[in-house]
C-alpha positions as CSV (number, residue, x, y, z in Angstrom):
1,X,0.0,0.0,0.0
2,X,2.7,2.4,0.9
3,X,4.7,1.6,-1.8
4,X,1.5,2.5,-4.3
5,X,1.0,5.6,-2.9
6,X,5.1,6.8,-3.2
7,X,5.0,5.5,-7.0
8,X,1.6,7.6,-7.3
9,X,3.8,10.6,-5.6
10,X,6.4,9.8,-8.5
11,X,4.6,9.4,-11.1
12,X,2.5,12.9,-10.2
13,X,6.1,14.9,-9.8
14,X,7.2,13.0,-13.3
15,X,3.7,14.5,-15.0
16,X,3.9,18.0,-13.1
17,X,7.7,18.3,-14.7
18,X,7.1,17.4,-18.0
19,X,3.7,19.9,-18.2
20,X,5.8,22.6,-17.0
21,X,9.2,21.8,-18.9
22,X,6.9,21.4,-21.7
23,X,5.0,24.7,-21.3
24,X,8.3,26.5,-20.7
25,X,9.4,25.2,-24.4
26,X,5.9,26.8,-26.0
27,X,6.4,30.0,-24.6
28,X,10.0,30.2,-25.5
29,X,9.4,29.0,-29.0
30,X,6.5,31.6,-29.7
31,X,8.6,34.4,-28.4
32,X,11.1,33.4,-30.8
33,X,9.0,32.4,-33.8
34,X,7.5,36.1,-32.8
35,X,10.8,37.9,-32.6
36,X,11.9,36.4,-35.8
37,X,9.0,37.0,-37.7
38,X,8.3,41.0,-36.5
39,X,11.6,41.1,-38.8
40,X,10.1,40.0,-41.7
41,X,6.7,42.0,-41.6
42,X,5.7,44.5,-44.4
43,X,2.1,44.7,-45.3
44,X,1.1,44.7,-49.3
45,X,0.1,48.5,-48.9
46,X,3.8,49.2,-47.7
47,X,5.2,47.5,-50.9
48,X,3.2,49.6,-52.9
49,X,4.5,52.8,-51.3
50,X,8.3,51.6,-51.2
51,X,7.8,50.4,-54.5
52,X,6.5,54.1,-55.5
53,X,8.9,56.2,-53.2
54,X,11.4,54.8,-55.5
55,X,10.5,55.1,-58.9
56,X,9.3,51.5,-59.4
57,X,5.8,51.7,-60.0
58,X,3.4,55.3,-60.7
59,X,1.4,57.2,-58.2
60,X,-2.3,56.3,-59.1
61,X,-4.2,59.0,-61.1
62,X,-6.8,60.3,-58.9
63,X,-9.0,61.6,-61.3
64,X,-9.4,58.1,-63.2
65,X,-8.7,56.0,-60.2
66,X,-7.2,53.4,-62.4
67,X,-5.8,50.5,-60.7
68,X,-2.7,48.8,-61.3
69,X,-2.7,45.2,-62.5
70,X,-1.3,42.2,-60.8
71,X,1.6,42.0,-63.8
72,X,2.4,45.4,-63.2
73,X,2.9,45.0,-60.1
74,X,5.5,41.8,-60.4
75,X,7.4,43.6,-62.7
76,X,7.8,46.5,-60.6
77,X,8.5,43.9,-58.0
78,X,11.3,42.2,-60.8
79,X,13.1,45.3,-61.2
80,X,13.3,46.2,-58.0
81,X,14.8,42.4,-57.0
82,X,17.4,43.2,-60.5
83,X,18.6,46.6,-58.5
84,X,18.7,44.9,-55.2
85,X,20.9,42.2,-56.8
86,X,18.3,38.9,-55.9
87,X,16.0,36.0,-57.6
88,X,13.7,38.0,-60.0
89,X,10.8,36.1,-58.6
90,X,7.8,39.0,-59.3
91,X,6.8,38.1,-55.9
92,X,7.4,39.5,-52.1
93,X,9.5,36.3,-50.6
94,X,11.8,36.8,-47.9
95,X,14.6,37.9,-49.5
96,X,13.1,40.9,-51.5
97,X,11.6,42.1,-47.8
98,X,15.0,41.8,-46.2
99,X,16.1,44.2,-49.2
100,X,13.0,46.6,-48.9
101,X,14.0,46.8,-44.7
102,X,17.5,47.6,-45.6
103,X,18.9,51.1,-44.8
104,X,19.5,53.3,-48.3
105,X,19.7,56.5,-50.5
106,X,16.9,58.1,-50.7
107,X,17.0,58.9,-54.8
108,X,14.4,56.8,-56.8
109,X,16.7,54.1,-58.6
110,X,14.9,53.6,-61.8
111,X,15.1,57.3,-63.1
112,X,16.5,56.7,-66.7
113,X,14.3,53.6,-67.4
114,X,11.7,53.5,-70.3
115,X,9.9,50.8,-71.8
116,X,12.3,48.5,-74.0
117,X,14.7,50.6,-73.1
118,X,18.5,49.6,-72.6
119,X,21.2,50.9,-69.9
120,X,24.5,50.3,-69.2
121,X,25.4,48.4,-65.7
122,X,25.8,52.3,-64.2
123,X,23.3,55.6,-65.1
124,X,24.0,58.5,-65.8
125,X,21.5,61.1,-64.8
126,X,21.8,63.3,-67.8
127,X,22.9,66.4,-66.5
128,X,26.7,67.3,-65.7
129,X,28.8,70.6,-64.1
130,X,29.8,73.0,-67.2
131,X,32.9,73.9,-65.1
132,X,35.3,71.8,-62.9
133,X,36.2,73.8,-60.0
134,X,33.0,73.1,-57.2
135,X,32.9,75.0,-53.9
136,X,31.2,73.3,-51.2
137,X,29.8,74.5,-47.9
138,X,28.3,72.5,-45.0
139,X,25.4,74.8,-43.6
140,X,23.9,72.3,-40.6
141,X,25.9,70.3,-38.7
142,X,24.8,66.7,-36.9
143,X,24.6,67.2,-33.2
144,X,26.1,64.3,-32.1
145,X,30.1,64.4,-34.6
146,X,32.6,67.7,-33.9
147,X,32.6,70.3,-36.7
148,X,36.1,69.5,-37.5
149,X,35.2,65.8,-38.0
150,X,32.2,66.0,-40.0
151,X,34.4,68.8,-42.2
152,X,37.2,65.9,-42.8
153,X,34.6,63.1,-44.0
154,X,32.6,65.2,-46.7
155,X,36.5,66.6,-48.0
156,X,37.4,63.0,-48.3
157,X,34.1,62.2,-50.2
158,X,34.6,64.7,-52.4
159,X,37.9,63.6,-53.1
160,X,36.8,60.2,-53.7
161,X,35.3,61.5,-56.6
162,X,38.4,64.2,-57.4
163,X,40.8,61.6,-57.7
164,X,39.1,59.5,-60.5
165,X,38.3,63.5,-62.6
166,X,39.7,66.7,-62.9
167,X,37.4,68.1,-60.4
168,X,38.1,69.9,-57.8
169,X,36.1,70.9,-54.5
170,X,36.8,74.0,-52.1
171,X,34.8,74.3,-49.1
172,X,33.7,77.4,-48.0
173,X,32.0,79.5,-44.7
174,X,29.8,81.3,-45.8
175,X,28.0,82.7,-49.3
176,X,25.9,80.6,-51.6
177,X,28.3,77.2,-52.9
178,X,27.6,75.0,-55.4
179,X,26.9,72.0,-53.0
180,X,24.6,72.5,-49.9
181,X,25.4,69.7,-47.2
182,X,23.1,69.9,-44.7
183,X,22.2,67.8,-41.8
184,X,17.9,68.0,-41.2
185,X,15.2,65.9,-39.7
186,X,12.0,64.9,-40.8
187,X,10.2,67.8,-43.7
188,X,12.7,69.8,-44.2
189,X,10.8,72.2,-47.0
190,X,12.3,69.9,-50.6
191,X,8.8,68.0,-50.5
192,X,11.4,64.7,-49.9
193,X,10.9,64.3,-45.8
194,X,13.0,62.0,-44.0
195,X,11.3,59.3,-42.1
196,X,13.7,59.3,-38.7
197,X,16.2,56.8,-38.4
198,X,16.5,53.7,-40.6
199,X,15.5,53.6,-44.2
200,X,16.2,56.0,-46.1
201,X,19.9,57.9,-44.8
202,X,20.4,60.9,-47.3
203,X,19.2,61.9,-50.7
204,X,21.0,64.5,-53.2
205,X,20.0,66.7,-55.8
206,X,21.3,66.4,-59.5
207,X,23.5,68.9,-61.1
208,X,19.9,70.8,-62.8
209,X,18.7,71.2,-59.6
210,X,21.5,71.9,-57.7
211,X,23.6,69.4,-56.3
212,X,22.7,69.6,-52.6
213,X,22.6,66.7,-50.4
214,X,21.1,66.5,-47.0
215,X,21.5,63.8,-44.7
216,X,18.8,62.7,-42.0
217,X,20.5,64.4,-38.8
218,X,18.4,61.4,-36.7
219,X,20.8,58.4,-38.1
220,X,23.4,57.6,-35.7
221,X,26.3,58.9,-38.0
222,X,29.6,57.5,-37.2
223,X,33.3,57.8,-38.4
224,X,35.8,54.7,-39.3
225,X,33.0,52.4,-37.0
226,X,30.9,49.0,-37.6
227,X,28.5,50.6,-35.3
228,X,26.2,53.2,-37.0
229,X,26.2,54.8,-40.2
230,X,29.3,55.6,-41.6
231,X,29.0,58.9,-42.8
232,X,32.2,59.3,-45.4
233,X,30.8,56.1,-47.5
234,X,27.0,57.7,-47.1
235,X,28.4,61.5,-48.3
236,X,30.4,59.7,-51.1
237,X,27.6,58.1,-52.6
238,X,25.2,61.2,-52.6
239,X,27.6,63.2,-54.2
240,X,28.0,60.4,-56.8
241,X,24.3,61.8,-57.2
242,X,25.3,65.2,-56.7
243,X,27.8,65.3,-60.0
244,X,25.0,63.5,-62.2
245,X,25.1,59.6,-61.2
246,X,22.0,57.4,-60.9
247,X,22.0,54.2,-58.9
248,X,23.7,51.2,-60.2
249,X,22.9,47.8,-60.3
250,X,26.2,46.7,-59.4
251,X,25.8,45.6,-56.0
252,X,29.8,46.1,-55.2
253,X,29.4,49.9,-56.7
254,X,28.7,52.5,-54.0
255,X,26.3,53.7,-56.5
256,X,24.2,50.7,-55.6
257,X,21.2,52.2,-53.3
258,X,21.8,50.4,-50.3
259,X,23.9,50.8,-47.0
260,X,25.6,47.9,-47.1
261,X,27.6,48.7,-43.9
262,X,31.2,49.9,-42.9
263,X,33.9,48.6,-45.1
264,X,37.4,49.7,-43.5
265,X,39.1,50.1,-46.7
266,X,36.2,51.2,-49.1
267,X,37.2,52.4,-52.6
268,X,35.3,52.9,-55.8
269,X,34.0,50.1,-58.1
270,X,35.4,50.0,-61.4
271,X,31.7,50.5,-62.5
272,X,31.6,54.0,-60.5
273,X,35.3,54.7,-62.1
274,X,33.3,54.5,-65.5
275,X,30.9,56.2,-65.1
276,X,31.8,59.6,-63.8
277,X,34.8,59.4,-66.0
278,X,32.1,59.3,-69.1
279,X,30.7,62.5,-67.5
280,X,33.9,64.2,-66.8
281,X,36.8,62.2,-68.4
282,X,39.6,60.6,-66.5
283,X,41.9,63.1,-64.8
284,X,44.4,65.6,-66.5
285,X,47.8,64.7,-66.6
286,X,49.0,68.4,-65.2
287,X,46.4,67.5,-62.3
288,X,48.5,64.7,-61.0
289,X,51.1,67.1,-59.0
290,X,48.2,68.1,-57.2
291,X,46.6,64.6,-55.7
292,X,46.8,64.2,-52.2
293,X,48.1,60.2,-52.3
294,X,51.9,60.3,-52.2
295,X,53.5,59.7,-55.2
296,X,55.5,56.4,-54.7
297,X,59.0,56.9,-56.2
298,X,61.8,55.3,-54.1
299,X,63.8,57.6,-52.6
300,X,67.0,55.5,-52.3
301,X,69.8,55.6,-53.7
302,X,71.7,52.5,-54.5
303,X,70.3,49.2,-52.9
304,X,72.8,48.1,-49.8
305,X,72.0,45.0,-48.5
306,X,71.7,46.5,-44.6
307,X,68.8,48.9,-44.4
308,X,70.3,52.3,-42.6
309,X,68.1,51.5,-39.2
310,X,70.4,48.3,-38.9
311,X,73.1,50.2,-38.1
312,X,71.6,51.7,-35.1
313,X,68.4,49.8,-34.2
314,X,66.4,52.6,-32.8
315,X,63.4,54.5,-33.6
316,X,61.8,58.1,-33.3
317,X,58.5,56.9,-33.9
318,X,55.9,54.4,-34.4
319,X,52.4,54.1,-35.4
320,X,49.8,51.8,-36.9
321,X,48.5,52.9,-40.2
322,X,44.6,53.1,-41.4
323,X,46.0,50.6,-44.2
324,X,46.6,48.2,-41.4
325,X,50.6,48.5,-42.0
326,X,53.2,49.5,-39.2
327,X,55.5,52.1,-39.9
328,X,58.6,53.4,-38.2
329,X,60.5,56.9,-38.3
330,X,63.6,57.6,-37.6
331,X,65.9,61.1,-39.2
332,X,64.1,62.2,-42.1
333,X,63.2,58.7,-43.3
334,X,60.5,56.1,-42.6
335,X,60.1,51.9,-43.2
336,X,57.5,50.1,-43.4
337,X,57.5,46.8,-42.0
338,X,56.1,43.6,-42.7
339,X,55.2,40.5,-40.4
340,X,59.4,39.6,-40.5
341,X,61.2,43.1,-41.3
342,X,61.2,45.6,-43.7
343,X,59.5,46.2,-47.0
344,X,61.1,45.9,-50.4
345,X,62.1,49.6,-51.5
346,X,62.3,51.3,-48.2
347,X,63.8,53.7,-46.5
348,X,61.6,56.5,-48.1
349,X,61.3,60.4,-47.9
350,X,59.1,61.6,-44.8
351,X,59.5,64.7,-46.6
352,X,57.9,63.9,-50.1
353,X,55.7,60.8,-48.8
354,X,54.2,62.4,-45.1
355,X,54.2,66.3,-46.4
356,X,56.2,67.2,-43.9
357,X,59.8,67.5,-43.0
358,X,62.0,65.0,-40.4
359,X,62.8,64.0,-37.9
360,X,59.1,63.5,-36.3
361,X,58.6,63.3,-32.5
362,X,56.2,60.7,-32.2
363,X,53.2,59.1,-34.1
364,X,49.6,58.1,-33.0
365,X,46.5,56.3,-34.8
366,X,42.9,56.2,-33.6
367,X,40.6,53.5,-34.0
368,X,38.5,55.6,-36.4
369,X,41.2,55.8,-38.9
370,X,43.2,59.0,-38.4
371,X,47.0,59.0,-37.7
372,X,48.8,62.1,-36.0
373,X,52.1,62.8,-36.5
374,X,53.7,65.5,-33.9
375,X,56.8,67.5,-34.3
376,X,57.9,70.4,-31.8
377,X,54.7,72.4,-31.2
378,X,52.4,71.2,-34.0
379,X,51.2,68.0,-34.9
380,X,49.6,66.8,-38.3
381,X,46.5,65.0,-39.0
382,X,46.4,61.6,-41.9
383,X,44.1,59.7,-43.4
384,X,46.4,56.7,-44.6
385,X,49.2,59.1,-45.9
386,X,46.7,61.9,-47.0
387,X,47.3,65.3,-45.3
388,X,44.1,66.8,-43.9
389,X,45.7,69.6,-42.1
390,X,48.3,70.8,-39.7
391,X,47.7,72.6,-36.7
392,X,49.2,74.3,-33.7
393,X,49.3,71.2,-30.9
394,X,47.7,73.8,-28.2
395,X,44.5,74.4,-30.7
396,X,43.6,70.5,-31.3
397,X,45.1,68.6,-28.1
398,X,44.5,71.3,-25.3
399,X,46.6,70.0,-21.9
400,X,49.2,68.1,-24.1
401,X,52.6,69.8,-23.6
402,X,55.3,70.0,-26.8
403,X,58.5,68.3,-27.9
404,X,56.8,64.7,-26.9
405,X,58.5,61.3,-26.6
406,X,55.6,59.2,-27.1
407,X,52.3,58.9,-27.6
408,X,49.7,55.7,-28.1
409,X,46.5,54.6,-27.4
410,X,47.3,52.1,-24.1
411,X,45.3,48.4,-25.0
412,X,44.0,48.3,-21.1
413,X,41.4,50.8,-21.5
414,X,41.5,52.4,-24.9
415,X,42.4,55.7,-23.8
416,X,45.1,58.1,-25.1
417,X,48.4,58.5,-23.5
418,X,51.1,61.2,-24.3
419,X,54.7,60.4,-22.5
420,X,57.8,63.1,-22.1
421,X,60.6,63.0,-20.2
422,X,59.5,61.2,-16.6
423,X,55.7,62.5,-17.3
424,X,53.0,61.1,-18.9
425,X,49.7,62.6,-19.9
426,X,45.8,61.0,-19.7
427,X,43.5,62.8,-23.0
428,X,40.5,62.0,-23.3
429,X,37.6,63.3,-25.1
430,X,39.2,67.4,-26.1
431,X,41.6,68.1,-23.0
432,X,44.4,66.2,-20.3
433,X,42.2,64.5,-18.1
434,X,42.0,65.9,-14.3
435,X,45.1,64.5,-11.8
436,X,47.5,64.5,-14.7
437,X,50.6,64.6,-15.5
438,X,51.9,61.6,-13.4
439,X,55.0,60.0,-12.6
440,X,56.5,57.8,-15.7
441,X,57.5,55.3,-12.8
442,X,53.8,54.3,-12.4
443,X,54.1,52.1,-15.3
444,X,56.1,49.5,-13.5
445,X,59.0,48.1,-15.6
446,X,59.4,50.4,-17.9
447,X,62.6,52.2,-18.3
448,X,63.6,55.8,-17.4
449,X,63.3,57.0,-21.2
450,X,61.0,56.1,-23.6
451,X,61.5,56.7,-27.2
452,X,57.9,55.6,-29.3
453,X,54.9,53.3,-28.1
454,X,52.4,51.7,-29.7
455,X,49.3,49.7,-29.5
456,X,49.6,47.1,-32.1
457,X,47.2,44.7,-34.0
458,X,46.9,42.4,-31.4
459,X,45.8,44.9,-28.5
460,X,49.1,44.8,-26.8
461,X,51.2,48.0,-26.2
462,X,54.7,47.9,-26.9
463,X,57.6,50.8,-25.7
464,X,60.7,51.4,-27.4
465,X,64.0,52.7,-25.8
466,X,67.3,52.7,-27.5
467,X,67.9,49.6,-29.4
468,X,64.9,47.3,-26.6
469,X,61.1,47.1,-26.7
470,X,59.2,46.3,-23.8
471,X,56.2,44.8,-23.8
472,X,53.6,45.8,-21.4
473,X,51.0,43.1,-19.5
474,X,47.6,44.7,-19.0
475,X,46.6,42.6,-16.6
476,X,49.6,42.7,-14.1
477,X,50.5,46.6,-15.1
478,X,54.1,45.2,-15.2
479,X,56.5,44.3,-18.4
480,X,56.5,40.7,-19.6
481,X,58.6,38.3,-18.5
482,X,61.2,37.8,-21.5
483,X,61.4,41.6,-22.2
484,X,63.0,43.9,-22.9
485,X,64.1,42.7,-26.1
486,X,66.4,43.8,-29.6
487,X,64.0,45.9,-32.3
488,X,66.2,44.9,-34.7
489,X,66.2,41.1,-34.1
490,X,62.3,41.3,-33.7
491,X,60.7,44.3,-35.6
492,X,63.3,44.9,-38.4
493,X,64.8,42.0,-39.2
494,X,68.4,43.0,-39.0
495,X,70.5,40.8,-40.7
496,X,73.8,42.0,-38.3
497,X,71.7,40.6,-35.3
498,X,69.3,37.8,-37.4
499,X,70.9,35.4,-40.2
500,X,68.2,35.2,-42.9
501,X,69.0,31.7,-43.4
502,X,67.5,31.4,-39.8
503,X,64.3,32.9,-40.9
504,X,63.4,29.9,-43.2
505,X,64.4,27.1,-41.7
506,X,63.3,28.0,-38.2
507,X,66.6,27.5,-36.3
508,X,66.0,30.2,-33.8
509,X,64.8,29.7,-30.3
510,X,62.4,32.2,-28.7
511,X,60.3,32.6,-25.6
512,X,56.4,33.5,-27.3
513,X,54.3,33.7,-24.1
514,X,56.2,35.5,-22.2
515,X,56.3,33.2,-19.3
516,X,59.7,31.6,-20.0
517,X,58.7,28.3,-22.1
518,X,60.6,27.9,-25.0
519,X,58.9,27.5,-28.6
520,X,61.5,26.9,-31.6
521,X,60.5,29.1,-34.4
522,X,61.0,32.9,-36.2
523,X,62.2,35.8,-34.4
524,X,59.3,37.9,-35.0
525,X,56.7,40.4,-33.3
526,X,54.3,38.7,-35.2
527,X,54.2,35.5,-33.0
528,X,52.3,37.7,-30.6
529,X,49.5,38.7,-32.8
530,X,47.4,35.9,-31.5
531,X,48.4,35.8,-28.4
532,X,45.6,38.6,-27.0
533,X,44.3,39.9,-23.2
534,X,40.8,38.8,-23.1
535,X,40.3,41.2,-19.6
536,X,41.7,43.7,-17.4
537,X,42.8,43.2,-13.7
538,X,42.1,46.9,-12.0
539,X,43.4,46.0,-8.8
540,X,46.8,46.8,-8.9
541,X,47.8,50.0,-7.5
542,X,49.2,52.7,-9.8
543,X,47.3,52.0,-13.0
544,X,44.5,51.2,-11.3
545,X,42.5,54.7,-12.0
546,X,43.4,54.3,-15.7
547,X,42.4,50.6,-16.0
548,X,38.5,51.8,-14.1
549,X,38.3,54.0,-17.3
550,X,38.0,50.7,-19.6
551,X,34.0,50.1,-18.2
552,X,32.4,46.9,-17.6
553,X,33.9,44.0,-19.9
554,X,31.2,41.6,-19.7
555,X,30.6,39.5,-22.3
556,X,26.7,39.9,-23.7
557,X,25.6,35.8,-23.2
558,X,25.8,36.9,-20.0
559,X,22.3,37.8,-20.4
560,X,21.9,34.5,-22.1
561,X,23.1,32.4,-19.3
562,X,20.9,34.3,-16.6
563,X,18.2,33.5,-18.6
564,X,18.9,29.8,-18.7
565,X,19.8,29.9,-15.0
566,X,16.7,31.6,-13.7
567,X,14.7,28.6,-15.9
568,X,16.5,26.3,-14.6
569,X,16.2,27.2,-10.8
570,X,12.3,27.4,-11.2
571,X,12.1,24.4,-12.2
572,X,13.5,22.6,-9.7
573,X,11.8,25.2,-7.0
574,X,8.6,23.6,-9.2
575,X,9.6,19.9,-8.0
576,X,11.0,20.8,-5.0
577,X,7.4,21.6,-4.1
578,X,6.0,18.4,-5.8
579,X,8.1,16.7,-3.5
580,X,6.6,18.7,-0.5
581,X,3.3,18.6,-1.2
């Protein structure tokens, strides 16, 4: 008898678990199938409008009231799925909504087609500038960029588009330009209102009317960022509209219509090359003095088989380029380096290649692109190796004194750092951040002079003195066990200090983790570019201020896991109960 009624028990606890374990997996699949499918909504009456926002299909004729017919329709619908670059299915499949949700230009993409008629991969507009000298002026600023950046991207839009002609663009304060940028929100009085953020970015007006672009100021505009809306590919496109280019449908062109996302090294498609060269013409030979890329003559005389450097392994300078290269100064000439020395055909010119005359005092790249080189006083801003301007160091990096060492962005929190003589210096957002300078001997380890610093592709931050690097450990705010070590056994591949031979048949012992175990292979700073901090330890002393500034570094399935956990401990609170009761 007893034993019936405990098998009852069980068998009740065994039914109450698998009701509720079975209820919890309902409610979790509906809020899935529902999350998954609000991304895939869009009602027959939105189609129409999208498909008529863009030049697909006619506005209805409200005096006849004529309707459209179902093959209308799916050929609007086919050459809407040819633009987008999909299956010309005629029909509204998942695909095609996925393309309509997509953020884009706001210009109709059909504009040149007729019936029967035939077009090139690109389109031309029809209308072109009579003259090739265009003055710009940005008249309404975004709220949430600086002046000075927002001023930088739309140059180097422009010049996207200079470099391939024999335009030219001039910005200018005040007056009336020839192109209007302006930042707006919603109407904004050109009967095209914007429709807040997402869909449709920007649109731009075509050389007859007046080559103006305006950009939704409620898009989260960003520079050199996956997050966002980068705003230099954005500008470069609508002034593709701006010169007389319609939308391609070349899905690699950026005169394709949609936002496709940040591309770190974006350039023009061969089909944009085309066609504004067919507008304009390639550009003149007399122009080419005048292009802001660097011309790339060698500089050297005769090839010696040891590169200057070798003779006295140090450096004045280091930095990380936006072309993901590392390059070293040192006198009035620079290297760049590869993964086991130097490149072919360098040392080269600072002064002909960088605009700007040697020795440098030190280098420093941001994460959204933009290397600054500093000399005495001043310092001068890159994109890559194209000058945007120079400028007193007191007007763009207020708090940060002159004649610097160092500077580099440190891998523990991602802040800026500026180093001279026994001082360093915290910047952060425009200005030295309060409590600084500070004693160099806070960064444990490191020697009493420091010549160049870097933060390189694998998030560690390296410090040069003399002929020794040092590399720093985030984690312990101390140098790595193994360092200091040669630059020019490790960065430049000196052959005094590093037989070549060596190199290829992987002779040479080295110490990779920094925690004394040998591993036989090249002498190389590249062996470190996988070996990466996943966190940062703020509890040593010292450092410990800076590190705090890094924020919380927890990973997002943390949400994930709490989820799971909370499930978890209901249900056995559930049968916990059973058991009880």
């Amino acid at each position: 008898m007893m034993f019936n009624r405990k098998l009852s028990v069980l068998w009740d606890c065994a039914c109450a678990a698998f009701h509720f374990l079975f209820l919890s997996h309902v409610i979790v699949t509906l809020f899935v199938s529902r999350t998954e499918s609000a991304t895939l909504s869009i009602s027959s009456s939105s189609v129409t409008d999208y498909l008529m926002q863009y030049g697909y299909i006619k506005p209805s004729d409200p005096k006849t009231g004529a309707l459209r017919s179902e093959e209308y329709v799916k050929k609007a619908i086919r050459a809407f799925q040819k633009m987008a670059g999909i299956n010309q299915t005629g029909k509204i499949d998942e695909e095609t909504q996925q393309m309509m949700e997509m953020p884009r230009c706001g210009n109709k993409d059909n504009i040149q087609l007729g019936n029967g008629a035939r077009r090139k991969r690109y389109a031309l507009q029809g209308s072109k500038w009579a003259k090739r000298e265009l003055s710009f002026r940005i008249s309404a600023y975004p709220d949430d960029l600086a002046q000075m950046e927002v001023d930088d991207e739309i140059k180097r839009a422009l010049q996207m588009w200079g470099d391939v002609t024999p335009l030219k663009f001039a910005q200018q304060s005040y007056g009336d330009p020839d192109l209007d940028v302006r930042f707006v929100r919603r109407s904004h009085g050109d009967g095209n209102p914007f429709d807040g953020r997402g869909r449709t970015l920007a649109h731009a007006f075509f050389p007859q009317w007046g080559g103006d672009a305006h950009f939704d100021e409620e898009e989260a505009w960003t520079i050199a960022k996956s997050s966002g809306v980068n705003l230099f590919q954005v500008a470069a496109h609508e002034f593709g509209h701006s010169l007389g280019l319609s939308h391609s449908d070349t899905s690699a062109a950026l005169m394709a219509p949609f936002y496709r996302g940040f591309q770190r090294d974006f350039q023009l498609d061969d089909d944009d090359i085309r066609a504004i060269q067919e507008l304009y013409g390639p550009p003149r030979a007399n122009d080419k003095t005048t292009t802001p890329f660097p011309s790339r003559r060698t500089t050297r005389g005769p090839k010696v088989s040891v590169p200057p450097i070798c003779r006295s392994p140090s450096v004045d300078a280091i930095v990380m380029n936006a072309d993901g290269k590392t390059y070293i100064f040192k006198g009035t000439e620079y290297y760049r380096l590869n993964d086991y020395g130097i490149d072919e055909g360098y040392p080269r010119s600072i002064a002909e290649d960088w605009n700007l005359s040697g020795p440098i005092d030190c280098a420093l790249h941001w994460d959204n692109g933009y290397t600054f080189i500093f000399k005495g006083d001043y310092y001068w801003k890159f994109y890559n190796q194209n000058l945007i301007y120079a400028r007193k160091l007191s007007e763009g990096f207020k708090g940060v004194p002159n004649d610097l060492d160092a500077a580099f962005v440190w891998g523990g929190n991602g802040k800026t750092y500026f180093i001279k003589g026994n001082q360093y210096w915290r910047y952060s957002e425009n200005s030295v951040d309060r409590g600084y300078p500070r004693p160099l001997s806070v960064w444990s380890g490191l020697p009493g002079r420091v010549d160049a610093a870097i933060k390189w592709r694998n998030g560690r931050t390296y410090f040069f003195s003399g002929s020794q690097y040092y590399r720093y450990n985030d984690r312990q705010f101390d140098i790595d066990t193994s360092y200091p070590r040669k630059i020019g056994n490790w960065w430049l591949g000196c052959p005094e200090e590093k037989k070549l031979g060596q190199i290829s048949d992987g002779q040479s012992g080295s110490q990779m983790d920094g925690k004394g175990s040998d591993v036989t292979g090249t002498h190389s700073v590249a062996d470190d570019k996988n070996d990466q901090y996943l966190s940062v330890d703020n509890t040593t002393p010292g450092l410990n201020s800076d590190a705090s500034a890094n924020g919380s570094s927890r990973p997002m399935c943390f949400h994930c896991s709490l989820f799971i956990t909370s499930v978890y401990l209901l249900s056995s609170l559930f049968l916990q109960h059973t058991f009880c009761s």
